[in-house]
C-alpha positions as CSV (number, residue, x, y, z in Angstrom):
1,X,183.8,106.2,100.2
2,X,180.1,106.5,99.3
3,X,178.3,108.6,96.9
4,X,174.6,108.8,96.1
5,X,172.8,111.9,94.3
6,X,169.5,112.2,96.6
7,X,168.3,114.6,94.1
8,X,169.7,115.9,90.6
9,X,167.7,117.3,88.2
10,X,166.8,121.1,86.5
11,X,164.8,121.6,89.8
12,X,166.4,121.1,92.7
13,X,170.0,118.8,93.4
14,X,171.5,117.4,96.6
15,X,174.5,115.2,96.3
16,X,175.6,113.2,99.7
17,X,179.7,112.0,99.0
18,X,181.5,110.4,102.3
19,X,183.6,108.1,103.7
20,X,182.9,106.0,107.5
21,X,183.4,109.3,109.6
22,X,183.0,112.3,107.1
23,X,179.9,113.3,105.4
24,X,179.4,116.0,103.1
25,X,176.2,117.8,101.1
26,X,177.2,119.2,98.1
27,X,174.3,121.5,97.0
28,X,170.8,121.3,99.0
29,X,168.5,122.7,96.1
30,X,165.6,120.7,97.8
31,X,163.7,121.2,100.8
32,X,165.6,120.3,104.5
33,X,162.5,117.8,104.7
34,X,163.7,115.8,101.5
35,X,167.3,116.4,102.7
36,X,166.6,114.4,105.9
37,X,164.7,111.7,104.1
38,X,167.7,110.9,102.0
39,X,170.3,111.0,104.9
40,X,168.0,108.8,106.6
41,X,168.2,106.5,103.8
42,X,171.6,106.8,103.9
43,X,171.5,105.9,107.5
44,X,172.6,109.4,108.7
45,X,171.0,112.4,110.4
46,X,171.2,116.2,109.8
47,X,173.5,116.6,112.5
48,X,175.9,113.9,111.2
49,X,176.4,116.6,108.2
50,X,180.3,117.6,108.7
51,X,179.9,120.4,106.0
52,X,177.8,121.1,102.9
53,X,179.3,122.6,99.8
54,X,177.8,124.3,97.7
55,X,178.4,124.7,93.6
56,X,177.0,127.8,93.2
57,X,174.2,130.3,94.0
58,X,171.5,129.4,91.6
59,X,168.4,128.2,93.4
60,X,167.6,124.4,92.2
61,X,171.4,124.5,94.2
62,X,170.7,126.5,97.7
63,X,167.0,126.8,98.0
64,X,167.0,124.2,101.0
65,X,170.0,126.0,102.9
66,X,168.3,128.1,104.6
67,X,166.3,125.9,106.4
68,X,169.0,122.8,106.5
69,X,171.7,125.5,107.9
70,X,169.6,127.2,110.7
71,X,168.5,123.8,112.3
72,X,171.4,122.3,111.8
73,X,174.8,125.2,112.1
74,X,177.1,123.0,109.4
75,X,180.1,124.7,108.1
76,X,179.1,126.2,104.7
77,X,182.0,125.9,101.8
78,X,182.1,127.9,99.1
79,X,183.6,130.3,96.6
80,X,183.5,134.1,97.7
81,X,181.5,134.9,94.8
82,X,178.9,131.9,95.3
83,X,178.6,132.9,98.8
84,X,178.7,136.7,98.4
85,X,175.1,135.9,96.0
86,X,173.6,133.2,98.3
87,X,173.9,136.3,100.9
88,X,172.7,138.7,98.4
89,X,169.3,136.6,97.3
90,X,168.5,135.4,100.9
91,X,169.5,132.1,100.6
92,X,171.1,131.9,103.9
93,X,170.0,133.6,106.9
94,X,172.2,135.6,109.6
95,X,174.9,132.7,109.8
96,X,178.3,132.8,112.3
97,X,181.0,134.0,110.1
98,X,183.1,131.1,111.5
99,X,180.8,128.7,109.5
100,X,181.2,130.4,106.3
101,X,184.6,129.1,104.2
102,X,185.6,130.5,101.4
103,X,186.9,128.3,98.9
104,X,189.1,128.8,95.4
105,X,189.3,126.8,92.2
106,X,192.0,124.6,92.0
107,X,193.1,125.0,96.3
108,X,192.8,121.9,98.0
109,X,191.5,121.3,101.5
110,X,190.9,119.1,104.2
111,X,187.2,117.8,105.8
112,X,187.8,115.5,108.0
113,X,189.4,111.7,106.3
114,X,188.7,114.1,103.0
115,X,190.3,116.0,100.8
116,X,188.4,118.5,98.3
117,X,189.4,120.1,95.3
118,X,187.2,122.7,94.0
119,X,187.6,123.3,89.9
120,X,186.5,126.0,87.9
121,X,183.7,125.3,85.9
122,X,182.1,127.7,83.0
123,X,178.2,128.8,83.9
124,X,175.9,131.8,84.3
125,X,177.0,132.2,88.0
126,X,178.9,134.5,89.9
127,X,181.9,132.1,90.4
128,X,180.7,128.3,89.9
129,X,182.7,124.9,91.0
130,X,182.6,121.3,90.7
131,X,184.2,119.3,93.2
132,X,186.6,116.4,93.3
133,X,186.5,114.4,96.3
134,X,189.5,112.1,97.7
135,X,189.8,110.2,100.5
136,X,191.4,106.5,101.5
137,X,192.8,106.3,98.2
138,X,189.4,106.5,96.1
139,X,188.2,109.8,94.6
140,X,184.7,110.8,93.1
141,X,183.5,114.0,91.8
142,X,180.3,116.0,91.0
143,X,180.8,118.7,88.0
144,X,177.0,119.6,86.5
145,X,176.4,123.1,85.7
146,X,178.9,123.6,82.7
147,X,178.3,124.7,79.5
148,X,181.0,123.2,77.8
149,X,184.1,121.3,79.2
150,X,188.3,121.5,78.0
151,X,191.1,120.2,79.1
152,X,191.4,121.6,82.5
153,X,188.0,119.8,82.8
154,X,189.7,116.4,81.7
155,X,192.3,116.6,83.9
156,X,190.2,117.1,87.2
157,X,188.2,114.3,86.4
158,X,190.8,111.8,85.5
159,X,191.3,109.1,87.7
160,X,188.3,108.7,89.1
161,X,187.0,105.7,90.9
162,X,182.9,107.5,90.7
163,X,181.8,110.3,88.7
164,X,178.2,112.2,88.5
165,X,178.1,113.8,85.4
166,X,175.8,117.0,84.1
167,X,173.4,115.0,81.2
168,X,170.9,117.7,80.9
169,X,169.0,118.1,77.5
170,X,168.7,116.8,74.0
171,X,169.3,119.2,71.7
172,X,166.6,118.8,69.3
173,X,164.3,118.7,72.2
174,X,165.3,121.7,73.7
175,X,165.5,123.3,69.9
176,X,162.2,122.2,68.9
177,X,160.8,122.9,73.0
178,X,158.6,125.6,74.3
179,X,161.0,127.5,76.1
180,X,161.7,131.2,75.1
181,X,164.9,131.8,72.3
182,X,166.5,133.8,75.1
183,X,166.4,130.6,77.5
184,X,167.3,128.4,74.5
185,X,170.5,130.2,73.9
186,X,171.7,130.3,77.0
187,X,171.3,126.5,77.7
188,X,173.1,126.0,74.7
189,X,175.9,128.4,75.3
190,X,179.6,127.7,76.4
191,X,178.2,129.1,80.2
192,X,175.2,127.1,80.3
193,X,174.4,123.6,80.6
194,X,176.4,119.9,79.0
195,X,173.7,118.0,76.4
196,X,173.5,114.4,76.3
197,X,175.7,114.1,73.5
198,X,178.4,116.3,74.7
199,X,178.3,114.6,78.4
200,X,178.8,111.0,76.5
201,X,182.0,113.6,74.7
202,X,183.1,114.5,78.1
203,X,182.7,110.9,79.4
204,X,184.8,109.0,76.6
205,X,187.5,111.2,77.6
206,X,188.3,110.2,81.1
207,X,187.1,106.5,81.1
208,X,190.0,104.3,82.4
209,X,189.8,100.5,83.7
210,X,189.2,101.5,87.2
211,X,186.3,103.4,86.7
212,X,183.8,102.0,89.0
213,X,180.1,103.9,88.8
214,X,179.3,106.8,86.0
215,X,175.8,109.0,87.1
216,X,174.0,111.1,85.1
217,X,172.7,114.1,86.5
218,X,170.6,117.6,86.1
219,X,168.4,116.2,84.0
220,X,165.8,118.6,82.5
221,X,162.3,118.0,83.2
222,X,161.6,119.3,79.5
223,X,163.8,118.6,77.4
224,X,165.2,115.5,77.8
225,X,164.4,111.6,79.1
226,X,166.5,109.6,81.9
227,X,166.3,106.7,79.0
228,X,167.1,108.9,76.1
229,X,170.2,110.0,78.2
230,X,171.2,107.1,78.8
231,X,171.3,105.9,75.1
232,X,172.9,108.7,73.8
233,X,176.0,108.3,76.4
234,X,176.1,104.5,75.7
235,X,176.1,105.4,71.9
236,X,178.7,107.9,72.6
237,X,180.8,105.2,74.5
238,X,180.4,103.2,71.9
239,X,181.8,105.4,68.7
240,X,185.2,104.5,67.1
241,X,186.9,107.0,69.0
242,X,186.8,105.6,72.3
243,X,188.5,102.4,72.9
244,X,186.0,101.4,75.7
245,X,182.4,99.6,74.7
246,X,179.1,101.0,76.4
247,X,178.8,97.7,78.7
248,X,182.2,98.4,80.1
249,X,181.0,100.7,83.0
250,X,177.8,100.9,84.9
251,X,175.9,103.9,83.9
252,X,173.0,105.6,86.3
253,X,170.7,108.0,85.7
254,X,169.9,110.3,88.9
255,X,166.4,111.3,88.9
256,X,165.0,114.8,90.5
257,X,162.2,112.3,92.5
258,X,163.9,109.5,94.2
259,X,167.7,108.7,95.5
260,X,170.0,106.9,93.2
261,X,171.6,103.7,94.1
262,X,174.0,104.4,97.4
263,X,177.4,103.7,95.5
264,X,180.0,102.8,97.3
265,X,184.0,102.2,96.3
């Protein structure tokens, strides 16, 4: 399998996971022009696209689909809520029914060599997922867009052989920030988005020894640093509770500019 986040960030994400013969988009928050550029990195053209997937309806998640979807008529997968808004706010233009699947948390399915698993996931959306991906005996998953995680959230990510991981703000920046009170409290509340610290929280919970590649992703452009991230995970990694030391596991942090590393396991 390979995974590489060709853009994650607060404005715009596009997440490319596959295997030799199956390639999926999950999200395509960026235009169909930077979409191509990273599948052409990646060695692969739009029409190569098996399916793209889509979290949920906000726009740094779907603004490029309209675009991506009319030159290229990909099956679309999502929840019937997420798709039901991406209809709603234009998003997507007059598509064939027959490319528009409806998924449901927790009900696997098959693309191709892969198998998806959609999750539940708790956010300002109409009905948002992550998504764990399986396939040859590896598994990765993308889960950004969560306000908080439990248990259930544990459990879908354990086992993992990649994981990119919502790292979006620094508390005291986005505290101390020039963003609205309204905005503040919803980034900060159980349906908006995972800080730093809590993301290193979320991390120490599912490392195991086979754990190949973390990512860090949906960064915010204002309040928080790819660097700063990155030392609060390690730091979190490296508390007594976890039995795991921060240079045990590669750590990445996906920028909103440029592709990440192409990972592959």
């Amino acid at each position: 399998m390979r995974l590489s986040s060709i853009a994650s960030g607060s404005s715009g994400n596009a997440i490319y996971v596959g295997s030799e013969d199956t390639h999926i988009l999950i999200d395509a928050g960026i235009s169909a022009k930077r979409i191509e550029s990273g599948l052409k990195e990646l060695g692969l053209k739009g029409e190569d696209l098996d399916a793209v997937l889509l979290t949920h309806e906000h726009s740094d998640h779907v603004k490029g689909l309209k675009v991506l979807s009319a030159r290229y008529g990909f099956p679309v997968y999502a929840t019937k809520g997420t798709l039901s808004a991406v209809k709603k706010n234009g998003y997507i233009g007059e598509y064939p029914d027959d490319l528009l699947n409806t998924v449901s948390a927790d009900r696997e399915f098959r693309i191709g060599d892969l198998t998806l698993k959609p999750f539940s996931i708790d956010h300002d959306a109409e009905e948002p997922v992550a998504y764990r991906i399986s396939g040859g005996g590896k598994s990765a998953a993308v889960a950004t867009d969560m306000g908080h995680f439990t248990d259930y959230t544990v459990r879908n990510l354990s086992g993992l052989d990649a994981l990119l991981v919502e790292s979006n703000h620094d508390v005291r920046m986005l505290e101390t920030g020039p963003y609205p009170y309204y905005l503040k409290r919803r980034i900060l509340s159980d349906f908006g988005h995972l800080s730093n610290e809590n993301a290193g929280r979320l991390i120490v919970r599912i490392l195991h020894d086979n754990l190949k590649y973390i990512v860090l992703g949906h960064l915010s452009k204002e309040n928080n640093f790819p660097d700063l991230a990155y030392e609060t995970v390690r730091c979190e990694i490296g508390s007594e509770e976890c039995p795991y030391g921060p240079d045990d596991f590669p750590i990445e942090v996906a920028l909103r500019e440029s592709m990440s590393e192409i990972l592959e396991f």
